[in-house]
N, C-alpha and C positions, 0 to 999 in steps of 0.2 A: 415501537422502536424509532430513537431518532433518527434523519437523515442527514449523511454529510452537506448532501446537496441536490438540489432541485430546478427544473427549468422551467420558470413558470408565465405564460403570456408572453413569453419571445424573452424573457431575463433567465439570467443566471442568479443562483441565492445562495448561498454560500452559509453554513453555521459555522461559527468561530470558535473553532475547537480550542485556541490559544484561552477561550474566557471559560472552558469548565473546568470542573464539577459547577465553579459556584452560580454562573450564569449562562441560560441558552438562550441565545443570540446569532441572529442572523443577518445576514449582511449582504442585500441588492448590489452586484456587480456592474459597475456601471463603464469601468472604461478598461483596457488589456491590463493598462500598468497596475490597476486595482488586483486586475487577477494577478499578475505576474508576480505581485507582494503580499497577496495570500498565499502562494501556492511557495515561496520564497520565505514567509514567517509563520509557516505553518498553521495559517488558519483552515485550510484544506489541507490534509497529508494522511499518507498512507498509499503507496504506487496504484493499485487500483482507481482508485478518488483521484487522484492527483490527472490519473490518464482521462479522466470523464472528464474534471474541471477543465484541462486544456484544450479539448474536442471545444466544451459551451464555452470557454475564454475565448477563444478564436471566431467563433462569432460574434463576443462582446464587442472584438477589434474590428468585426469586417462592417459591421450595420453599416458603420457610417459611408460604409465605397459602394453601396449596393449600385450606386447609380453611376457609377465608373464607366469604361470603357471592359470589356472582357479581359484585355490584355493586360490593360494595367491594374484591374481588380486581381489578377492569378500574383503578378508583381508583391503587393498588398499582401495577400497571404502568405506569399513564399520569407515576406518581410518578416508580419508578425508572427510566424511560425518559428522562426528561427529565436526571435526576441524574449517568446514564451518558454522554448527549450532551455534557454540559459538562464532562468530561474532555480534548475537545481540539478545537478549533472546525474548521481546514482541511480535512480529507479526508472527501469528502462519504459515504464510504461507512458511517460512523459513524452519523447521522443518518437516512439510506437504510434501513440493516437494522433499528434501531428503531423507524422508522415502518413500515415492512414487519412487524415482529413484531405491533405495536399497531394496526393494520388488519383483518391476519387475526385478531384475538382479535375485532375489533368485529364482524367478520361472522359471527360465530359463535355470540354472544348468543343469539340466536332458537334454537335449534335444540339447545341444549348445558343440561345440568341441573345440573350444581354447578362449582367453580373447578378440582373436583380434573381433571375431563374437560377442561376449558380446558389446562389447564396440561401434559396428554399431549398436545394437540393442538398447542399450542406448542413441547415438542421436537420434534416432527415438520419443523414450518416451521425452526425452527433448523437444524437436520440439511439439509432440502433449500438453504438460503441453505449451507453450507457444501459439499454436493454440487456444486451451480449453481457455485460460486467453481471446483471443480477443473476441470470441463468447461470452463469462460470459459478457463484458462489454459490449456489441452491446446488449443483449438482456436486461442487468440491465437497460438499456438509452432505450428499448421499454419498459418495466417494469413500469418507471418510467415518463415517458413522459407524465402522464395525471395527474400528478401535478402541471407540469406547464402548465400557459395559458398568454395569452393576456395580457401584464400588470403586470405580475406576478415579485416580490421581492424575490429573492432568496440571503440567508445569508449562504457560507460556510466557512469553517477552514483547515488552513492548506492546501497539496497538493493530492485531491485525485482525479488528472485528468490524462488527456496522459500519462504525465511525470511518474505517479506514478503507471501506469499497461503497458499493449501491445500497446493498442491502446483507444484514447476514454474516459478512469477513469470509478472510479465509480461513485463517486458522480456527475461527470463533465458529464456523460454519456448523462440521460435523457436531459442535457443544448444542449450538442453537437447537438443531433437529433431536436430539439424543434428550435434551429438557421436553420437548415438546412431545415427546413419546413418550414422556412419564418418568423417564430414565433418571437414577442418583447414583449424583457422582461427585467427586469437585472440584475443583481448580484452582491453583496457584497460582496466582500473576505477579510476578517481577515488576517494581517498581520504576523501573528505567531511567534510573541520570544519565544526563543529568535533567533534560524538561519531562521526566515523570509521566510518559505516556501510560504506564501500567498503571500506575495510581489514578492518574487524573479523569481515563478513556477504558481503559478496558476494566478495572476492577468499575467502575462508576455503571460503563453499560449493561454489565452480567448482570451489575446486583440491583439494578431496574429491570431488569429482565426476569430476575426471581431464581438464579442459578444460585447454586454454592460456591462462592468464591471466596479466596483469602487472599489479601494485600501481601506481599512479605519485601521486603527489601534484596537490593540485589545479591549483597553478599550475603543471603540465606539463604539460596536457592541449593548450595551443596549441603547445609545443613539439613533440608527440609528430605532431601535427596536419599541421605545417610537412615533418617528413620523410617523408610521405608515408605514415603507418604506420597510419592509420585512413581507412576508406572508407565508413565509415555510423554515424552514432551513434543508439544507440536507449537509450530511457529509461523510464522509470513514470511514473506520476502522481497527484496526490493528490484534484485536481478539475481539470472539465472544463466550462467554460463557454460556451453555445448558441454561441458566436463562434470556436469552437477554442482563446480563450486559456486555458493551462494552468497550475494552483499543481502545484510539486515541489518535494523536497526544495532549500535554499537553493543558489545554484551552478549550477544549469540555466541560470537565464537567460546566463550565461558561455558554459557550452558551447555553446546553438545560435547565440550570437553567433560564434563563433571561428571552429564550423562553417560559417556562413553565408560570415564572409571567406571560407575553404579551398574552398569548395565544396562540403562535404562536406552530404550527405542527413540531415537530422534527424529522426529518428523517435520518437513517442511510444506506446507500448504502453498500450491504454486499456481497460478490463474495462467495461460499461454500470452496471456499478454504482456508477463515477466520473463518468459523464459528468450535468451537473447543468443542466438547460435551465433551472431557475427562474432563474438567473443568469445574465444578457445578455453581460457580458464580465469580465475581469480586474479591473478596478476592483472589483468586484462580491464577489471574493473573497476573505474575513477571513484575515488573516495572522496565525499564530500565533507569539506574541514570548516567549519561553523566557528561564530566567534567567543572569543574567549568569556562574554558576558555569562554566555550559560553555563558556565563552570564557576564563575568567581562567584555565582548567585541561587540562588534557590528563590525562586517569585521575587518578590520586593527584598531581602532578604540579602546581605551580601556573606558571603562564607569563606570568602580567599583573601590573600590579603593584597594590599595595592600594587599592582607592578610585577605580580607573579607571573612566570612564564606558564601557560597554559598548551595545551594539546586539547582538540575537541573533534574526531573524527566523529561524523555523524553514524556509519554506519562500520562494520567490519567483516571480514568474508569468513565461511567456515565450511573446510575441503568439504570435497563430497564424499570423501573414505568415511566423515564421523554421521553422513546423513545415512538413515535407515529407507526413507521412500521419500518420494514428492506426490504431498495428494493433488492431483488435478482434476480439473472438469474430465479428463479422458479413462480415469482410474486411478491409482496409485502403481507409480512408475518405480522401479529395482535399479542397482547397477546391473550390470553399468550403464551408467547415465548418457555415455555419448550414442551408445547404441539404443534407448529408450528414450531418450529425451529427442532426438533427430528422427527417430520413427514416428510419433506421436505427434511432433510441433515443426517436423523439419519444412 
């Protein structure tokens, strides 16, 4: 299985998901602003991965203060912490791991003698937020394992597999473990305009993986729906707000609408380190508006014409009325969601 990303000999490594299917390519992280424009052009993405990259970005930034004074190395962090958040506002897991890095540094003041013991203590916490990510997904993919069976049609969106956490995905998870027990089944993936994460990342990783997938386009997913060929849709997420409603990748909200006609169970695959109680509901949550190039174009490829007014929300929210459960590392959580989701992650 490929990996998004790796820390290796005190480096960050980065694969450049922007260059597959047709090439794997990896890319030594050498300075913040480097990460700040992977995690920005999505050479790294997917909220789980995004939270790990920013943990090891942040060491990228600090090497060079190790020999600072304590005070003004905490300064340093509190800088580039901030620097690295405004890379890309939605997926709460960005914001999550950086204040997680930036807390364990604060509690550590008292008892720590120069920046350079700081800044070992901080790989440490990077490394464990990157451990914690693989466990969250191994256990989300047990969690979730007894929705699929035998036969079973599965329709997801977007990339919320390997590619898009440590190892595994979320939503890709319960798939992974259910192939590996011998399990047949298949799955649909959504091709995702407008940058084609279903085609380019999740149809590419399954069918190296050796699962039954099929490509389809977006606007076939109610067709696919209508013949009966999907029984449960399960999905990622970018943020999780105290009310259940969920930002994802753009196009969600479609699916658990089409689902909802069909019938069909809507499932969201939720890690705790998306789920975001400071924010009450879906209004709540910044949508991130991408440039118009990704619409006028398809790769090299231009498809709009010069001077069109475009619209490009990256992701969209969808209530928690049309979610059926959220798998988590903790189990799979019911409404109502404020009272399950705050028992569980409060």
């Amino acid at each position: 299985m490929v990996r998004s990303l790796r820390w290796e000999d005190g480096n960050l490594v980065l694969l450049d998901q922007t260059r597959l299917p047709a090439e794997i390519v990896e890319t030594r992280q050498e300075t913040i602003e480097q990460v700040w424009e992977s995690i920005k052009l999505l050479r790294v993405r997917g909220a789980p991965a995004i939270g790990v990259a920013a943990a090891y970005g942040l060491l990228v930034g600090l090497k060079a203060f190790r020999n600072f004074p304590l005070a003004e190395f905490l300064a340093k962090l509190e800088e580039q912490a901030a620097y690295l958040n405004s890379s890309r506002p939605t997926a709460v897991n960005l914001s999550w791991s950086l204040r997680r890095m930036a807390d364990f540094a604060a509690r550590r003041l008292d008892w720590l003698d120069n920046a350079a013991q700081l800044y070992d203590q901080l790989v440490g916490e990077a490394i464990r937020i990157h451990q914690e990510d693989k466990a969250i997904c191994q256990a989300i993919g047990e969690n979730g394992l007894a929705l699929i069976r035998e036969g079973t049609g599965v329709l997801t969106h977007c990339n919320a597999g390997a590619l898009a956490t440590s190892e595994l995905g979320t939503a890709t998870a319960p798939l992974y473990l259910a192939h590996a027990r011998g399990m047949r089944f298949r799955v649909y993936a959504d091709e995702t305009r407008p940058l084609l994460q279903g085609a380019r990342l999740t149809a590419w990783e399954l069918q190296r993986a050796g699962l039954d997938v099929t490509l389809i386009c977006d606007n076939m997913a109610a067709s696919v729906m209508s013949k009966g060929l999907v029984d449960i849709c399960i999905v990622g997420c970018d943020r999780v707000a105290a009310n259940g409603d969920t930002a994802n990748k753009i196009g969600t909200l479609g699916v658990a609408i089409i689902a909802r006609h069909f019938d069909i169970p809507f499932y969201v695959a939720c890690p705790s380190s998306t789920v975001d109680l400071a924010t009450c509901d879906g209004d709540g949550i910044v949508i991130e508006e991408r440039e118009a190039d990704e619409v006028l174009s398809c790769g090299a490829h231009r498809i709009g014409p010069e001077g069109a007014k475009v619209r490009n929300p990256a992701f969209d929210v969808t209530p928690h009325r049309l979610i059926a459960g959220f798998i988590t590392e903790r189990g799979i959580l019911r409404p109502p969601y404020v009272d399950s989701l705050a028992r569980n992650f409060g």
